[in-house]
LOKOL-410832 format. One record per residue: residue in three letters; x, z, y of N, C-alpha, C in turn. Coordinates in steps of 0.05 Angstrom, whole numbers, plus 5000, padded with zeros to 4 digits. Atoms other than C-alpha are relative to their C-alpha. Example, Ala and Ser with C-alpha at 12.3 -4.5 7.8 and 13.67 -1.06 7.14 Angstrom:
ALA501850004976524651564910501850005024;SER498449994976527351434979498550145022;
This chain:
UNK499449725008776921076110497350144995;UNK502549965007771421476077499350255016;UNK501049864990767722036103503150284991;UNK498649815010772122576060503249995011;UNK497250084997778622196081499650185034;UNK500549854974776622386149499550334997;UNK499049755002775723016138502050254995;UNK498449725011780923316105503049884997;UNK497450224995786122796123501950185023;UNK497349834973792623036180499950274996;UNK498649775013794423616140497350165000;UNK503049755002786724026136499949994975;UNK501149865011784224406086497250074994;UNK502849904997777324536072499550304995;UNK500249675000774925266080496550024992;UNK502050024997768925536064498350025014;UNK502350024973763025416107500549795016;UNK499150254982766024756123502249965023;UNK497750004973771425056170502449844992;UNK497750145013778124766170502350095010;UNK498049894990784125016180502949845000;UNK498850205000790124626198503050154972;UNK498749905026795824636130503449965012;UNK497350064997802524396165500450365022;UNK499849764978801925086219500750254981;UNK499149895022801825576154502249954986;UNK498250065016806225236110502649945015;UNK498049994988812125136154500950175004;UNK498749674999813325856169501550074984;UNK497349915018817225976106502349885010;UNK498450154994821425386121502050105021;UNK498550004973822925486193501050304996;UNK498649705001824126196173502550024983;UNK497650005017829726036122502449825018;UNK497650114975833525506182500450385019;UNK498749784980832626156225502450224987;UNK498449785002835926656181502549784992;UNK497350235003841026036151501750035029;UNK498450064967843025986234501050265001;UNK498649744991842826746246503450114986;UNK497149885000848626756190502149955001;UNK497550084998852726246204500550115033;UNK498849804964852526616283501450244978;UNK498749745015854727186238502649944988;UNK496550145013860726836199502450005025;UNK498249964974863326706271500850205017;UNK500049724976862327266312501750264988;UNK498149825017864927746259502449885004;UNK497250004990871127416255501049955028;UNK499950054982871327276323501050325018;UNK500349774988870128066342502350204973;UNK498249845015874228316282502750024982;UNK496850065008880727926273501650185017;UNK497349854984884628446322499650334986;UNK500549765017881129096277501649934971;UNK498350055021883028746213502550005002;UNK497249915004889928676230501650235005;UNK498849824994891129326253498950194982;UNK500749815018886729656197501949914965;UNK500050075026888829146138502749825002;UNK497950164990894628736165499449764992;UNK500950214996890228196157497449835018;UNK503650104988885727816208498149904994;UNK502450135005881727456170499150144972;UNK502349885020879528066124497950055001;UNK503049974993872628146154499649754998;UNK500850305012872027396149499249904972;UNK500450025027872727236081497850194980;UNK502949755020868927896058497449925019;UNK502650104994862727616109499449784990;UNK500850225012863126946084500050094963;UNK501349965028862527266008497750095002;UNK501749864992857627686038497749855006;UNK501450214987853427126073498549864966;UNK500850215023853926646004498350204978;UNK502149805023850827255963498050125012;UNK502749954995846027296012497949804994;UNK502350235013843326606009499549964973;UNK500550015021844126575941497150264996;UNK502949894993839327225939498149935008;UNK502650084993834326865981498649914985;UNK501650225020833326365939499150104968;UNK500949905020833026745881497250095007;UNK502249814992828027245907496449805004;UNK501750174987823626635937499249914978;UNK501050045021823326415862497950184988;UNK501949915009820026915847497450155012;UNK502950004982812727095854499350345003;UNK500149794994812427665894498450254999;UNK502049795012806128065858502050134982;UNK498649865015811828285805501050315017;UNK499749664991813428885860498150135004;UNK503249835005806729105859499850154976;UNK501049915027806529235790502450265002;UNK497249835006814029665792500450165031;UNK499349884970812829895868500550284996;UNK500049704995811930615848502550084981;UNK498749925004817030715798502649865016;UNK497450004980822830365857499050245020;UNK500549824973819430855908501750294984;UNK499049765011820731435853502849994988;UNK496649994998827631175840502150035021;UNK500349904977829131135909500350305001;UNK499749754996827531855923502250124976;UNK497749895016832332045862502949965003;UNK496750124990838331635883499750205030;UNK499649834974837132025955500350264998;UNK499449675004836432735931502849964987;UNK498349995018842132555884502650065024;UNK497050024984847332425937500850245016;UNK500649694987844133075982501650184970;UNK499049805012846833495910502749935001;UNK496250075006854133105902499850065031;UNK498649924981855133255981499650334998;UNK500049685009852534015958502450084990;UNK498249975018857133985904503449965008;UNK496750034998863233825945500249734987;UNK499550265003863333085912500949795021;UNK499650084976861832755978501250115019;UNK498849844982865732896036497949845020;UNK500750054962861732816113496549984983;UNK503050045006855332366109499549884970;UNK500850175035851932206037498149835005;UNK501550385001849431436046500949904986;UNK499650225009852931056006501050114973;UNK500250055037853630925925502849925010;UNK498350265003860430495916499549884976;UNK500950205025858929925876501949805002;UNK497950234996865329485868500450015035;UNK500250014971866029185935498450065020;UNK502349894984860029375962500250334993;UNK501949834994857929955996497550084997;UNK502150075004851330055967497850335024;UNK501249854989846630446019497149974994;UNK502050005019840830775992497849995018;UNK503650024980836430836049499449685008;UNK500750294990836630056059498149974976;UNK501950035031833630085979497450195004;UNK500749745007829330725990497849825033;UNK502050114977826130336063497949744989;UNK502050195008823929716018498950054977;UNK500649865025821730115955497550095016;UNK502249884989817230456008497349795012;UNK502850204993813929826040499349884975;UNK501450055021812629615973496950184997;UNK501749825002808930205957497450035011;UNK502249934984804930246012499049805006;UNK502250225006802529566010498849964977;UNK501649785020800429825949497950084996;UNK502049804998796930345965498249895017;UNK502550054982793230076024498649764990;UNK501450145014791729465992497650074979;UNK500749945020789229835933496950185007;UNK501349744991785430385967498549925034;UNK500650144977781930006026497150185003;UNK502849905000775830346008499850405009;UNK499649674993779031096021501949965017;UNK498049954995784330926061499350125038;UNK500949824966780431256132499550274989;UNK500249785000779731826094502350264990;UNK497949835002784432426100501150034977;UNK497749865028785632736029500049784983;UNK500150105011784932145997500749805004;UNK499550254980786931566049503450135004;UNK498249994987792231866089502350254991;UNK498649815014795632456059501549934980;UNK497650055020798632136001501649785010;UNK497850204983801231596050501750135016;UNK499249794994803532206093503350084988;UNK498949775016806432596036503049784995;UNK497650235011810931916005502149885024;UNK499250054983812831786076502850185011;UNK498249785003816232476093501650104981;UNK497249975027819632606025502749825012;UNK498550184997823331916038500850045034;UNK498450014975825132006108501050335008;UNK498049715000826832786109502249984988;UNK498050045021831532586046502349875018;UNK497550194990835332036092500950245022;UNK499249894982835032516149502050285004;UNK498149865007838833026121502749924999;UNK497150045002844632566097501750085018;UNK502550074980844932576159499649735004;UNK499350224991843231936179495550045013;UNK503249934983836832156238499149765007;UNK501050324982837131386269498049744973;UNK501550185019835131036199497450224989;UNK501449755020830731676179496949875026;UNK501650014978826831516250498049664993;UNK501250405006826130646232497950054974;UNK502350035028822830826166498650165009;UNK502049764986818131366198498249745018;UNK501750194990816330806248498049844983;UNK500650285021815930256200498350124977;UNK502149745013811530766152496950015027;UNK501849994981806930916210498649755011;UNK501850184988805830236236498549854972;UNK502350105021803429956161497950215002;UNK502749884994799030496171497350005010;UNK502050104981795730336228499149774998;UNK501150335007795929566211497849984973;UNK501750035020792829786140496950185003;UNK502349944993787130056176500050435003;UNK500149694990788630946180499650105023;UNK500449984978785431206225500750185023;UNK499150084980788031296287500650245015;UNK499649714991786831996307501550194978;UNK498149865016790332196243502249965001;UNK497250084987796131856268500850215028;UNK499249974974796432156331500050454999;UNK499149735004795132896305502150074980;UNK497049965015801232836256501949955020;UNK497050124985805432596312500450315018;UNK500549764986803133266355502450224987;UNK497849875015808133716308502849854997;UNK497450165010812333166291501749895013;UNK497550074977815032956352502150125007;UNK497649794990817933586378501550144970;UNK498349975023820333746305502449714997;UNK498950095013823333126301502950025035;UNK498349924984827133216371501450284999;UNK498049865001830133906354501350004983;UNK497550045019832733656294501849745011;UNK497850144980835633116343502550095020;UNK499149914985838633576381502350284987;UNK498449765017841634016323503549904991;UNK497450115002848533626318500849935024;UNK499449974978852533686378501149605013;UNK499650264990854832866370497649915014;UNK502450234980847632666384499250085025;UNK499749944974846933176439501249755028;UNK497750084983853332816471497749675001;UNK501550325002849032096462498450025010;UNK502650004983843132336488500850065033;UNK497849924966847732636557500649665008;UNK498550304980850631996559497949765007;UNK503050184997844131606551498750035031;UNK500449904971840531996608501850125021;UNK497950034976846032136650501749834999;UNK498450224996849031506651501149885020;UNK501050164965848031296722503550015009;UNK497850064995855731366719502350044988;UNK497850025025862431226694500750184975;UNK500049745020863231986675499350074978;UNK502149965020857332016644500149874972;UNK499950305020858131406598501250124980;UNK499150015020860931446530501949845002;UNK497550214994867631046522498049714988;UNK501550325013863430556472498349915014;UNK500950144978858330486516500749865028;UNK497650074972862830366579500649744997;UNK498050245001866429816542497349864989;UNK501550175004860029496515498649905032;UNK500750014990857629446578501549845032;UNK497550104992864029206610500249644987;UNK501050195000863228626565497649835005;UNK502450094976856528416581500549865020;UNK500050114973858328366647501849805004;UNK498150255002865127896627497949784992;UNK500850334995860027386605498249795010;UNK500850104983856827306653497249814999;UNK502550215009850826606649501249884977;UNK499550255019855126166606502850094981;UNK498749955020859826586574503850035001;UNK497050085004867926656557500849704984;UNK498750155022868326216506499850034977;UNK499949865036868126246422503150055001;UNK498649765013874026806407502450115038;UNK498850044969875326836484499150245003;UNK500849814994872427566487502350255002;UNK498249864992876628166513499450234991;UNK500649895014873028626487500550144973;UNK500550035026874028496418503850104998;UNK497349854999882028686437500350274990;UNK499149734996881829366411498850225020;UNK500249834972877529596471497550114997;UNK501549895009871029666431499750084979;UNK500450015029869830026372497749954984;UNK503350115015865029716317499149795013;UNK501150204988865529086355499349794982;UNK501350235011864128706292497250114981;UNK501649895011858529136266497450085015;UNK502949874979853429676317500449695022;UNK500350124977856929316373500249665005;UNK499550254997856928586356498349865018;UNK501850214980851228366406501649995021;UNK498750044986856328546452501649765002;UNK498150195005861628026434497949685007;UNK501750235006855927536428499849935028;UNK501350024968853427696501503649865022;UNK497350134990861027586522501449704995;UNK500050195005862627066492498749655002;UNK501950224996856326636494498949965033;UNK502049874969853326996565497850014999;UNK503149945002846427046581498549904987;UNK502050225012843926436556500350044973;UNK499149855029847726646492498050204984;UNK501149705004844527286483496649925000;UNK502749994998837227016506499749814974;UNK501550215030837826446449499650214977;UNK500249905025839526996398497750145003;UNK502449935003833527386422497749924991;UNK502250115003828926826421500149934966;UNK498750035027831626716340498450254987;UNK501649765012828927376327496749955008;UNK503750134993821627206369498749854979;UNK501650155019821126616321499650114976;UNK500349855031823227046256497350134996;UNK502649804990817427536282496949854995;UNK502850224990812126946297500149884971;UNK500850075037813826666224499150174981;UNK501149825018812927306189497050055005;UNK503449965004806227436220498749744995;UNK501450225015804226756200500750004965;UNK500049945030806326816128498450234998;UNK502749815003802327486132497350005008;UNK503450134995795727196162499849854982;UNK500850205023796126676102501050044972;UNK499349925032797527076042498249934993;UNK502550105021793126925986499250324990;UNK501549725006792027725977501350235029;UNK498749784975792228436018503050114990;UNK496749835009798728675979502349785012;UNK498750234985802227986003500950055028;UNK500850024981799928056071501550265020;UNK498449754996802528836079503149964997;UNK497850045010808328736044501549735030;UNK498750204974809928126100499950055018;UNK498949824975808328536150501550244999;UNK498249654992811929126131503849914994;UNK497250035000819028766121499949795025;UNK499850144966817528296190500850115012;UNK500049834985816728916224503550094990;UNK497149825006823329256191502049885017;UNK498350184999827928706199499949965036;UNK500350164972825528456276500650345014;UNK499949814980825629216293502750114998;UNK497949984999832529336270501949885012;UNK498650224984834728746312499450075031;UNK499550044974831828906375500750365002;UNK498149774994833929696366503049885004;UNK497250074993841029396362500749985021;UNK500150224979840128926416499950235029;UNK501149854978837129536467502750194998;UNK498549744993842830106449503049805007;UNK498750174983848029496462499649905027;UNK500850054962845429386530499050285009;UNK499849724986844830186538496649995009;UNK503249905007836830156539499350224975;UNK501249785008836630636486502350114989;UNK498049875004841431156461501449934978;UNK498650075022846831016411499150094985;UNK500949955030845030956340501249814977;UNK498150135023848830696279497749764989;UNK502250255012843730026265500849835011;UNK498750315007846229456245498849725004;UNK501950184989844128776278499749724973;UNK500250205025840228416221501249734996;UNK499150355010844227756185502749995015;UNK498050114979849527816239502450205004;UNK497849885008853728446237501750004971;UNK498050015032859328556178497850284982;UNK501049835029856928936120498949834972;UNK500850155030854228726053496850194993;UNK501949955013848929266032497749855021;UNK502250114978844329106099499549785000;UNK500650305004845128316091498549934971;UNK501450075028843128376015497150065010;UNK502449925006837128776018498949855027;UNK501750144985834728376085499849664990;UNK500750275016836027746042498749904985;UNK502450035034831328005988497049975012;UNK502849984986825828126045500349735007;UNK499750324988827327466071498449764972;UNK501850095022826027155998497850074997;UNK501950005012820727495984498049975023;UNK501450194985817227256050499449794996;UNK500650295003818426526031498949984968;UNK501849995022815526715961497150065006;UNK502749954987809526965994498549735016;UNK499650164987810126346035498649794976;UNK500550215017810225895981497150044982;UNK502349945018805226215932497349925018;UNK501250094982800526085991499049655003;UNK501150284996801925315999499549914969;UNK500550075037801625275911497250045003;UNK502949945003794825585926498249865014;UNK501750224981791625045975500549814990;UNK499650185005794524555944498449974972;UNK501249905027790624825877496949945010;UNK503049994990784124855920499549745016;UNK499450234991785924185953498549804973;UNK498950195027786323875881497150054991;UNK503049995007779024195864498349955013;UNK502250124991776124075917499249605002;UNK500250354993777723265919499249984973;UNK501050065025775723315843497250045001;UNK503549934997768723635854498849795019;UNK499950244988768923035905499049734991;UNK499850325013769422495855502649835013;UNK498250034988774922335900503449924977;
């Protein structure tokens, strides 16, 4: 074996300055990230119908109508992945700002039709055929576009106020006042986070974070406190400590839980799922899971999300640019943080809130658009191993090799 074979032989890479970096630890991350979300949805195919054959029949007089609509739901998600993963994910860079500024138009739009008397209650959702189309799930990844974007783009201003952080600011608050009106305060709060932490990850500094939060906190708690439902959620939250206190949905999520004990009821063995929780195939489906499966249940699906987490920041440490790199952290972050909010207001760690547990509750708009972030991870992914394999190929040529 020659000198070079040795070198750059059992999956290495040559770097410059002679380092080396190992190629199977990078490049696997897409992979193992497409078995993880593949697993998360066939747990989802089950559990839904599992938790929502006794709703369906009493809503639709059929039990296996949440079934069939998740398993269409599911197949047009993977199909999405794979689409998405085809393609090379610099194309949203180029179109990031006019989806951000479509976005904000589809959101004000719906704020005038519920003006107008069009909409009746909350204004979230489009109808699009069978789907429900919800705009803040479009209007949250229009924005991490953007802003991997911008910080990518602007690396050289982006510590400085009027020119750094203010127009990240300004694009931030439009899009999350807009949702928070519909009302919808619990997704208005995730994109505010998820806004804030590319921030801090794209380098803004730090004390400008922390003096926007100074106003914005207690603004954003008395508009928490301006609808008497969330009141009642926040009562039941901190005064929980007993039955009284409890919420019925919380009561009965918490009631299951405790049916399953280390090892579980059984698959469709949950009591729960009787009529006794509502939204047990949607907010409350970790419940059913935790019943059903029990502890060990519940800790595997956690650890499912850990790995999702640990793959995305490895596809984002090995982008081949900073817009890649953002962009993979800022739908990691979305996706893993919408799963373990779920996960916490189902186990009554944090106060009820309408978020949906990624890949695994019923719906359709939430599984698409986390299918597109999912693709366009393993596009980021891939473009990555095309690109070593490109620098692989020149370097064993400049070799003689």
């Amino acid at each position: 074996m020659s000198h070079s074979d040795t070198a750059y032989g059992a999956g290495h890479l040559p770097l410059q300055g002679g380092a080396e970096e190992p190629l199977i630890g990078r490049n696997i991350a897409g992979k193992l990230l497409l078995f993880i979300v593949f697993l998360l949805m066939c747990i989802g195919i089950l559990v839904v119908y599992s938790s929502g054959a006794a709703w369906a029949e009493m809503k639709f007089s059929n039990p296996e109508y949440f079934l069939w609509r998740q398993v269409f739901f599911t197949f047009l998600g993977l199909g999405t992945v794979l689409l998405f993963a085809s393609i090379d994910y610099r194309v949203f860079r180029k179109f990031s700002k006019m989806l951000l500024f479509f976005s904000i138009i589809l959101l004000a739009m719906l704020l005038l039709l519920k003006a107008a008397g069009v909409i009746k209650g909350a204004a979230r959702w489009i109808p699009l055929g069978p789907l429900n189309f919800q705009v803040s799930d479009f209007a949250k990844y229009a924005l991490i576009f953007h802003f991997a974007r911008f910080i990518s783009d602007k690396q050289h201003v982006i510590k400085d106020l009027n020119n750094g952080y203010y127009p990240l600011l300004t694009m931030l608050l439009t899009v999350v006042t807009l949702i928070a009106v519909e009302p919808n305060f619990s997704t208005a709060s995730l994109v505010a986070l998820i806004g804030f932490l590319m921030m801090f990850l794209g380098g803004v500094r730090v004390k400008h974070l922390l003096v926007t939060a100074i106003p914005l906190l207690p603004a954003a708690g008395i508009f928490a406190i301006a609808q008497p439902y969330r009141v009642k959620r926040l009562v039941s939250f901190f005064l929980g400590g007993d039955e009284s206190h409890l919420s019925y949905q919380v009561y009965q999520a918490l009631i299951g839980l405790g049916n399953g004990g280390l090892t579980g009821l059984g698959i469709g063995a949950s009591k729960q799922r009787e009529l006794f929780l509502p939204l047990s195939y949607n907010d409350f489906v970790f419940v059913v899971i935790g019943e059903e499966f029990g502890f060990i249940g519940a800790v595997g699906l956690l650890l499912l999300f850990v790995i999702f987490f640990i793959c995305g920041l490895l596809i984002a440490k090995h982008a081949t640019d900073a817009f890649g790199r953002y962009v993979a952290l800022g739908i990691t972050a979305a996706i893993v943080l919408y799963a373990f909010i779920n996960i916490a207001v189902a186990s009554h760690l944090l106060p009820t809130t309408g978020v949906a547990l990624p890949f695994i509750s019923y719906g359709g708009t939430a599984l698409l658009f986390n299918s597109i972030g999912v693709g366009i991870l393993v596009s980021i992914s891939r473009n990555r191993k095309q690109q070593d394999l490109q620098d692989s190929a020149e370097t064993m040529e400049g070799q003689g090799i």
